[in-house]
Structure formats: structure tokens, C-alpha cells
N, CA, C and O atoms as a GROMACS GRO file, in nm:
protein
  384
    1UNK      N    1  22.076  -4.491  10.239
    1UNK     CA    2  22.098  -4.480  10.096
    1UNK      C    3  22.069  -4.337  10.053
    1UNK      O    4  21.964  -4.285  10.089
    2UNK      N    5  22.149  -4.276   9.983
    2UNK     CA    6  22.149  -4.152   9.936
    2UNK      C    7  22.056  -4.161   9.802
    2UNK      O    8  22.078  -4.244   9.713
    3UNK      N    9  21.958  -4.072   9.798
    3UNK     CA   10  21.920  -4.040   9.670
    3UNK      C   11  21.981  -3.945   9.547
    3UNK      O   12  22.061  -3.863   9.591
    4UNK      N   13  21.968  -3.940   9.448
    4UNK     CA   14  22.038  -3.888   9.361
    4UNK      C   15  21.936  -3.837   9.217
    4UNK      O   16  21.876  -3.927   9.158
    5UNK      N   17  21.924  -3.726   9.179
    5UNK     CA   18  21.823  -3.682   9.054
    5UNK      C   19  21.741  -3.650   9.122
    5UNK      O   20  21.753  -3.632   9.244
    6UNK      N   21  21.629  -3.637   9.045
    6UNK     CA   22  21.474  -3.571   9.110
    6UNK      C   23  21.426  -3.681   9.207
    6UNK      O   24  21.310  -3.686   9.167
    7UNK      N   25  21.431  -3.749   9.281
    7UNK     CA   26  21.423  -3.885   9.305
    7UNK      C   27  21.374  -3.846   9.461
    7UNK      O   28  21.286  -3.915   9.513
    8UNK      N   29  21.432  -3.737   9.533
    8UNK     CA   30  21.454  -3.719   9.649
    8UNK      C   31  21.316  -3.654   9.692
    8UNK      O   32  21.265  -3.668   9.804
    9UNK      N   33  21.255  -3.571   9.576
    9UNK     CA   34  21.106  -3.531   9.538
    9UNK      C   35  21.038  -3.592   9.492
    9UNK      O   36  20.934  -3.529   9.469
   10UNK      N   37  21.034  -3.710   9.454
   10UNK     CA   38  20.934  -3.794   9.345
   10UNK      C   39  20.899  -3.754   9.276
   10UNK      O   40  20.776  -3.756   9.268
   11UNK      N   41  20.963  -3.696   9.189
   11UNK     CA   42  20.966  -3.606   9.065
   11UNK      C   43  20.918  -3.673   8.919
   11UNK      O   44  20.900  -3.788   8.958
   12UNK      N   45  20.896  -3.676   8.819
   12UNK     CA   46  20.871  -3.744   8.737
   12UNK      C   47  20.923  -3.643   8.632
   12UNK      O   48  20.968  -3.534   8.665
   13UNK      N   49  20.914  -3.687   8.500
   13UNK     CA   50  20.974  -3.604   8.381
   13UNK      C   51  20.916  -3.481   8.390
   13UNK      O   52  20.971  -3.373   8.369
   14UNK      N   53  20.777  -3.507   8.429
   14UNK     CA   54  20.662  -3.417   8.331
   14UNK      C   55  20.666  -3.295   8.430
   14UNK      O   56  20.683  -3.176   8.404
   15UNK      N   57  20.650  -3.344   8.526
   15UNK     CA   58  20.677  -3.231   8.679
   15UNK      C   59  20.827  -3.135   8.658
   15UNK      O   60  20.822  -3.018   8.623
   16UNK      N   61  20.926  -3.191   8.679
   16UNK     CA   62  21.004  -3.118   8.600
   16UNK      C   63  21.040  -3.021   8.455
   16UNK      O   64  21.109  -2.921   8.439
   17UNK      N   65  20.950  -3.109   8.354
   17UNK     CA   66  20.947  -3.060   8.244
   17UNK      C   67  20.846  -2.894   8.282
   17UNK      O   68  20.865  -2.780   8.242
   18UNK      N   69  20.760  -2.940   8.356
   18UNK     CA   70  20.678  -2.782   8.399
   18UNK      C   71  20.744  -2.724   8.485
   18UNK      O   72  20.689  -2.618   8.512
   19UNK      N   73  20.840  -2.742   8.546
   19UNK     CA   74  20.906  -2.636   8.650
   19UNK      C   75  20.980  -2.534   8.519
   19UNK      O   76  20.939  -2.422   8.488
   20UNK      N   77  21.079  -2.595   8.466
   20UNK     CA   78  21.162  -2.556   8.385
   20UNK      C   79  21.100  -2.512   8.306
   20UNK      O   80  21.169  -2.418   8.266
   21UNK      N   81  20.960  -2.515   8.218
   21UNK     CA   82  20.867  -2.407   8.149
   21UNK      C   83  20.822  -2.308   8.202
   21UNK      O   84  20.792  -2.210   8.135
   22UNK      N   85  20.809  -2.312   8.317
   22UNK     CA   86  20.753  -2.175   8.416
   22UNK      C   87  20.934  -2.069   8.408
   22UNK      O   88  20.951  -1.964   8.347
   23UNK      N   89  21.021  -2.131   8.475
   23UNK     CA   90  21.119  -2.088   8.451
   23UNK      C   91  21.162  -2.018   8.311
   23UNK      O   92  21.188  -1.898   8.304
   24UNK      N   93  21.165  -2.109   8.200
   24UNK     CA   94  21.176  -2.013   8.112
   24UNK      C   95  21.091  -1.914   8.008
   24UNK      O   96  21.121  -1.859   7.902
   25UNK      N   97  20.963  -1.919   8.094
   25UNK     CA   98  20.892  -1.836   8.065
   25UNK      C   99  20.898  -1.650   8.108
   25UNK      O  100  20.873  -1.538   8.065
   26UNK      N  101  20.962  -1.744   8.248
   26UNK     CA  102  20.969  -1.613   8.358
   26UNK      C  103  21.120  -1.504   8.299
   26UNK      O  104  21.127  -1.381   8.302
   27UNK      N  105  21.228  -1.606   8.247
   27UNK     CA  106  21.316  -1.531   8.184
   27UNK      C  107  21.299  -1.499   8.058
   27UNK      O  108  21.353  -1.391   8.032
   28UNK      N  109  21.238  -1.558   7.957
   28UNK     CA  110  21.140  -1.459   7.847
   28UNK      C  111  21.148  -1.330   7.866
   28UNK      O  112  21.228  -1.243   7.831
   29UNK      N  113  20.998  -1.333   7.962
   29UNK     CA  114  20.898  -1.214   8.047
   29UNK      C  115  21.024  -1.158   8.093
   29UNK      O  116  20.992  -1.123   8.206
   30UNK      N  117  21.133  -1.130   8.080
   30UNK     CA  118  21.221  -1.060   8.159
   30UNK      C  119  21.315  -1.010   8.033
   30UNK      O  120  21.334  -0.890   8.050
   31UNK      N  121  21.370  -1.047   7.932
   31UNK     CA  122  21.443  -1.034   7.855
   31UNK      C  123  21.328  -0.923   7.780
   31UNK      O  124  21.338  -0.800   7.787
   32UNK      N  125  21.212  -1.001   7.705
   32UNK     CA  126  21.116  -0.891   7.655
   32UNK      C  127  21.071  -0.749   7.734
   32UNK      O  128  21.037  -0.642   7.683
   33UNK      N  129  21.081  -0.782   7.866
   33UNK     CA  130  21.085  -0.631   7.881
   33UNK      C  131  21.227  -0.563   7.901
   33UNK      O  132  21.240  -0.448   7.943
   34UNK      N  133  21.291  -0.614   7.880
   34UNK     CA  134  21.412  -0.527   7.930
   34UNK      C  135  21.424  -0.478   7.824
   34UNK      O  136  21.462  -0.361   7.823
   35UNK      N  137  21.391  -0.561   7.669
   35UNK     CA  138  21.433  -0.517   7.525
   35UNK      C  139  21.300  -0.424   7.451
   35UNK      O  140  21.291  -0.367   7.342
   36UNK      N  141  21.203  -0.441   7.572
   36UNK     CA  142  21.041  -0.372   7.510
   36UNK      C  143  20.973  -0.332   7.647
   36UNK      O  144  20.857  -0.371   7.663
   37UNK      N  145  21.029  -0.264   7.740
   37UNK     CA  146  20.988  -0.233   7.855
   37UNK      C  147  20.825  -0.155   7.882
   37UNK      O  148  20.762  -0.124   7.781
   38UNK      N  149  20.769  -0.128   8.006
   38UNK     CA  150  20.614  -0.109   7.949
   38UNK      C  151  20.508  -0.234   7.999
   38UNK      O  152  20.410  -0.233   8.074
   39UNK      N  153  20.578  -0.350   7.916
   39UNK     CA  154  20.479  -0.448   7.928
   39UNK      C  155  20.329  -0.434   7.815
   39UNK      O  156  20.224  -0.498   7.812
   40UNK      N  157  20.358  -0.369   7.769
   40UNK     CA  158  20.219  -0.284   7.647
   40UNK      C  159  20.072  -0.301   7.750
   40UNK      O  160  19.986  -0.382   7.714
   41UNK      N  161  20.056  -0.241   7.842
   41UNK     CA  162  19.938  -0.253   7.907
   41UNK      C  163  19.843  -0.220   7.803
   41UNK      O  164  19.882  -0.172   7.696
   42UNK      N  165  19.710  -0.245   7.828
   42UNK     CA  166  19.606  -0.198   7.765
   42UNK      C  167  19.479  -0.277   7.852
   42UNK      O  168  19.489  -0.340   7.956
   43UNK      N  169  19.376  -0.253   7.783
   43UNK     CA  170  19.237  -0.274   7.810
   43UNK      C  171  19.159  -0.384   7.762
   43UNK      O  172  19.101  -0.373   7.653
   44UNK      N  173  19.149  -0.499   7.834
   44UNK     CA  174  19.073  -0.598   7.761
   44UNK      C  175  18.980  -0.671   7.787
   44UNK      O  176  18.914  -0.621   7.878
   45UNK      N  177  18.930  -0.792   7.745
   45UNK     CA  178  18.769  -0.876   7.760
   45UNK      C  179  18.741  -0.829   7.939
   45UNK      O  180  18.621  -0.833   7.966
   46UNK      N  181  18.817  -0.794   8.040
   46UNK     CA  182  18.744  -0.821   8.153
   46UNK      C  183  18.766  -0.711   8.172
   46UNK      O  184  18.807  -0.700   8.287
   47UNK      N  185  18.763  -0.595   8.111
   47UNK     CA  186  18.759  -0.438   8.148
   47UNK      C  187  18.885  -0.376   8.215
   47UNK      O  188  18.888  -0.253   8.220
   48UNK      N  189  18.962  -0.427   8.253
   48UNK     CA  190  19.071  -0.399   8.332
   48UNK      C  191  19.190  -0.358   8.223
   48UNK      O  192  19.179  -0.361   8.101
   49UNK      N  193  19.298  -0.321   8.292
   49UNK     CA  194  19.451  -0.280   8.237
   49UNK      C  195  19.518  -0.395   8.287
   49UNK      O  196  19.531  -0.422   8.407
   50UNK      N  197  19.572  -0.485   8.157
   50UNK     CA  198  19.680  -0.580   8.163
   50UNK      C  199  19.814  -0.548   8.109
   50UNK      O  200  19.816  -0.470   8.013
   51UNK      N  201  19.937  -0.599   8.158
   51UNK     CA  202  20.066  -0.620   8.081
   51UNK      C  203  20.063  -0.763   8.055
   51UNK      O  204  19.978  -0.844   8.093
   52UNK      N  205  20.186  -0.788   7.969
   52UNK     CA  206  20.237  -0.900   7.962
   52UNK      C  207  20.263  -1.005   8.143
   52UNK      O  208  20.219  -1.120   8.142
   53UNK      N  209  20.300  -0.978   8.216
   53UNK     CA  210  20.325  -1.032   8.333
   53UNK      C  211  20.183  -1.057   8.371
   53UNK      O  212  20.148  -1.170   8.406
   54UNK      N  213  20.090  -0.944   8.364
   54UNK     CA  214  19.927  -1.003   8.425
   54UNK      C  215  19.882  -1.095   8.338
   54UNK      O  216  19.803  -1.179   8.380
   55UNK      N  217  19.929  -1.099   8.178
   55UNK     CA  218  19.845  -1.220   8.110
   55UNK      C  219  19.930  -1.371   8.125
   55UNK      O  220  19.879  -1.482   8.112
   56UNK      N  221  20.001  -1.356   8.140
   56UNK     CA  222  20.148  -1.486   8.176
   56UNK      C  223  20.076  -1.530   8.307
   56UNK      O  224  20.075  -1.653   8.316
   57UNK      N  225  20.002  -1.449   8.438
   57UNK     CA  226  19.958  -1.503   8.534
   57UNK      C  227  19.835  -1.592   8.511
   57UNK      O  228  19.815  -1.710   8.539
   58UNK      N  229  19.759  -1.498   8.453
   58UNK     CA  230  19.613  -1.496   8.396
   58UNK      C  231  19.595  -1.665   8.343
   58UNK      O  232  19.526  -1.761   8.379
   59UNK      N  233  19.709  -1.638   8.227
   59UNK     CA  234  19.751  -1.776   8.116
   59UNK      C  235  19.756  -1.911   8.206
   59UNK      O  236  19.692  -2.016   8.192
   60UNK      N  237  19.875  -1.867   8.326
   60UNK     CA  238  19.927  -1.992   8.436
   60UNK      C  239  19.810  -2.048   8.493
   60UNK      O  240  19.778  -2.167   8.488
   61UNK      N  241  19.735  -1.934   8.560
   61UNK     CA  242  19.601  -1.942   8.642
   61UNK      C  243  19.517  -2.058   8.587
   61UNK      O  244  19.500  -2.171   8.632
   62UNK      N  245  19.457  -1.983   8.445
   62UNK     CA  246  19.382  -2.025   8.394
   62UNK      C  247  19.452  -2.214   8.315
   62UNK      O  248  19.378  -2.311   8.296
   63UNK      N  249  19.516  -2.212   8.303
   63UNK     CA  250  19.577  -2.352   8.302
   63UNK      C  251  19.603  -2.440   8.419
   63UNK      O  252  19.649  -2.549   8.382
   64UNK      N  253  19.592  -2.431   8.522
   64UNK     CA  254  19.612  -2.478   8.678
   64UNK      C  255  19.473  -2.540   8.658
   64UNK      O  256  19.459  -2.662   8.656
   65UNK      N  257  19.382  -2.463   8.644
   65UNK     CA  258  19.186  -2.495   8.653
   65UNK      C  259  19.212  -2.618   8.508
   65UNK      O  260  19.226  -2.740   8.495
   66UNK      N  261  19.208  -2.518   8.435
   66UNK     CA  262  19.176  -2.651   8.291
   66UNK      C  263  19.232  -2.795   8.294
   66UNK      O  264  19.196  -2.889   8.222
   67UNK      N  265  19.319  -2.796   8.383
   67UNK     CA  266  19.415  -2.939   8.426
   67UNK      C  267  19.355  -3.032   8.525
   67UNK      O  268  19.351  -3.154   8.529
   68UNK      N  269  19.300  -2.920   8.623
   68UNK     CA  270  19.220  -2.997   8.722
   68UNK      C  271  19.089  -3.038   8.728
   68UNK      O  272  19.031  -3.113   8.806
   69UNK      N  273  19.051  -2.971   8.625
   69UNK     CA  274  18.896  -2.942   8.577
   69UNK      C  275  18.914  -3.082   8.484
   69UNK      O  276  18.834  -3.174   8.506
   70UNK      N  277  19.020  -3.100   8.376
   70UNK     CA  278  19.023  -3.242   8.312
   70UNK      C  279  19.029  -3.392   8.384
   70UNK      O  280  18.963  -3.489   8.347
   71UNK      N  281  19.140  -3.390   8.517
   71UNK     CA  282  19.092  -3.448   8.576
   71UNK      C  283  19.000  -3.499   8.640
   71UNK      O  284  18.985  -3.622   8.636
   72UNK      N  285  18.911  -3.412   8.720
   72UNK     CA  286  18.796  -3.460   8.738
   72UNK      C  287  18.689  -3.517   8.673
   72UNK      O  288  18.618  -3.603   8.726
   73UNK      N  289  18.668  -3.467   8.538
   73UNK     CA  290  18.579  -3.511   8.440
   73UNK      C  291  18.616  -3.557   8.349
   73UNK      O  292  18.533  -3.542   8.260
   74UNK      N  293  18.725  -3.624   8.308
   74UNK     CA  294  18.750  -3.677   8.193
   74UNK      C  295  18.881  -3.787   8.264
   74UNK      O  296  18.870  -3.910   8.256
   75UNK      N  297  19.005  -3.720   8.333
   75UNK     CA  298  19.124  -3.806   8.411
   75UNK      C  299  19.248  -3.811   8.320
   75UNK      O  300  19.312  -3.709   8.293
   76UNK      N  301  19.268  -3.887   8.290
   76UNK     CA  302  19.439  -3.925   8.221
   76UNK      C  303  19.455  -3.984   8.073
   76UNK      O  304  19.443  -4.106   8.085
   77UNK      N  305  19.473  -3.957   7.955
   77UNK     CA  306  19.620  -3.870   7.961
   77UNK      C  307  19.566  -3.707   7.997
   77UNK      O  308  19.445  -3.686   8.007
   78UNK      N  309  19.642  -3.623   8.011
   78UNK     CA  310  19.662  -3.475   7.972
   78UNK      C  311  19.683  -3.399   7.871
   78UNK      O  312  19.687  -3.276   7.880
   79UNK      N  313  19.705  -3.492   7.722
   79UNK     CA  314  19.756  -3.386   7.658
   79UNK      C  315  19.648  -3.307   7.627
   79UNK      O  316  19.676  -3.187   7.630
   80UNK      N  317  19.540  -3.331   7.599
   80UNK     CA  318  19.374  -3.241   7.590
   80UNK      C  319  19.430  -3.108   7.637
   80UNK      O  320  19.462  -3.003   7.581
   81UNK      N  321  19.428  -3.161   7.784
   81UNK     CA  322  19.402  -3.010   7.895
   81UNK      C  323  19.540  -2.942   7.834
   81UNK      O  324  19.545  -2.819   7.820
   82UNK      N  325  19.649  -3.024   7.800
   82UNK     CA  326  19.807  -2.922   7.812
   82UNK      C  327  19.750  -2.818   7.671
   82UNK      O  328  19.741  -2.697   7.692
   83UNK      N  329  19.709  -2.881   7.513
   83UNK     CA  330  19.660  -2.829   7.403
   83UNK      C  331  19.511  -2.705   7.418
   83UNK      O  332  19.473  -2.619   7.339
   84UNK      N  333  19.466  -2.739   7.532
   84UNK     CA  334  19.313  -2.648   7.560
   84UNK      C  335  19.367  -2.545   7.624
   84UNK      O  336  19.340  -2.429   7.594
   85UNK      N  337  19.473  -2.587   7.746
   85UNK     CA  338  19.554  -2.436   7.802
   85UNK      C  339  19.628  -2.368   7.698
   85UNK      O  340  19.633  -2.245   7.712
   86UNK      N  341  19.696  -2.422   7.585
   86UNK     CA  342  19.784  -2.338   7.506
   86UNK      C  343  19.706  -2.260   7.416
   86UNK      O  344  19.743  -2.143   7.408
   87UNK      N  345  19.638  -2.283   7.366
   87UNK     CA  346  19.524  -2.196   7.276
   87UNK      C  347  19.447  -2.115   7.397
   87UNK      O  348  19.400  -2.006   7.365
   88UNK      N  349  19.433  -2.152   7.511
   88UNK     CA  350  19.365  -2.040   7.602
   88UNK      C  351  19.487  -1.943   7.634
   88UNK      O  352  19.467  -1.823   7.650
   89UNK      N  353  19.597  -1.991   7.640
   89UNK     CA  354  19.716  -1.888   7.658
   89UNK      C  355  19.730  -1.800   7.536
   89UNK      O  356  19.740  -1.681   7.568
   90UNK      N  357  19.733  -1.814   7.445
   90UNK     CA  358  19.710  -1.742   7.310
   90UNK      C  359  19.575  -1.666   7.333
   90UNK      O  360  19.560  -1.551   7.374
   91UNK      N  361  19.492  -1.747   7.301
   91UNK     CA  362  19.346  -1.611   7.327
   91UNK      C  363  19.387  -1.492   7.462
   91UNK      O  364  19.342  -1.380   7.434
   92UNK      N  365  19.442  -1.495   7.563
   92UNK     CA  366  19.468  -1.454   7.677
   92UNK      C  367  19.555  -1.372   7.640
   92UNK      O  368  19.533  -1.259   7.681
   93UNK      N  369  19.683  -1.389   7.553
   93UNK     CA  370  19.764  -1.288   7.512
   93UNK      C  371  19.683  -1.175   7.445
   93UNK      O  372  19.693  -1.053   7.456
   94UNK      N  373  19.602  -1.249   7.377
   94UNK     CA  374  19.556  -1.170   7.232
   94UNK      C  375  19.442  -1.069   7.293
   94UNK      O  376  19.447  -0.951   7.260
   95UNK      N  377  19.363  -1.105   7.361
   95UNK     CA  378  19.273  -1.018   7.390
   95UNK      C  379  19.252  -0.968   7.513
   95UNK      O  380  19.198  -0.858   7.524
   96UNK      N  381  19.307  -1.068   7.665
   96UNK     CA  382  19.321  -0.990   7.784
   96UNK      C  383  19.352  -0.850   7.787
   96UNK      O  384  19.362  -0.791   7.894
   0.00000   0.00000   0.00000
């Protein structure tokens, strides 16, 4: 029997729904610099020189932990951890 859709991965909405956010994040991060090149590095909370691409990692990073970190101590649903990463992605823009 042939599989057909995400099916062949055991894919679920939500798994997909995050591939395709990473994706169009990554073409964002690509359009903004092509139209604002640079990346506006600067200097922030951890002393270092960031662009846009190091805080988009930073942002991903730091949302990978907050997801897994909810699981362990708290478990299912997610939307907590998805709402606690997006405001940490914002602080991360803003001040990394």
C-alpha cells in the first residue's frame, strides 16, 4: 500500500505547521536583507555582536529548550510554551 500526504513521516498538522514556519521565516530573513542588507549588527544583553540571522537562531534555540523544558514539567497542551517562546523571540529581537 502506497502512502500518500505527510503520512509516510507520521507527520501531524502541528509538525508540519513548524516546518513551514521555519521556512518562512528563513525567506523573510532573506528578503529583509536583500531589501536592508547588514543584518543591523550591534551589541547586546550577552556582550557579543548580533544580526538578525544570530537572533532568529538565538529565538529558534531558545524555543527548542522552552518546549522541552514544558514538557517535562508541566506536559501537554503546548500552547504556554508556543506563547512563552514568542514573547522570548521578541525580547531576543529587541535586546540581543
Amino acid at each position: 500500500m502506497e502512502s500518500t500526504g505527510l503520512g509516510w513521516m507520521a507527520w501531524t498538522w502541528q509538525t508540519a505547521a513548524f516546518f513551514i514556519f521555519i521556512a518562512a521565516a528563513l525567506i523573510a530573513m532573506g528578503i529583509w536583507e536583500r531589501y536592508a542588507p547588514g543584518g543591523n549588527p550591534r551589541r547586546g544583553a550577552f556582550g557579543i555582536d548580533t544580526t538578525r540571522g544570530d537572533r532568529l537562531f538565538i529565538s529558534l534555540l531558545a524555543a527548542a529548550f522552552v518546549h522541552l523544558l514544558w514538557l517535562a514539567f508541566i506536559g501537554t497542551p503546548l500552547w504556554g510554551a508556543t506563547l512563552l517562546s514568542a514573547g522570548l523571540a521578541v525580547l531576543v529581537f529587541r535586546y540581543v
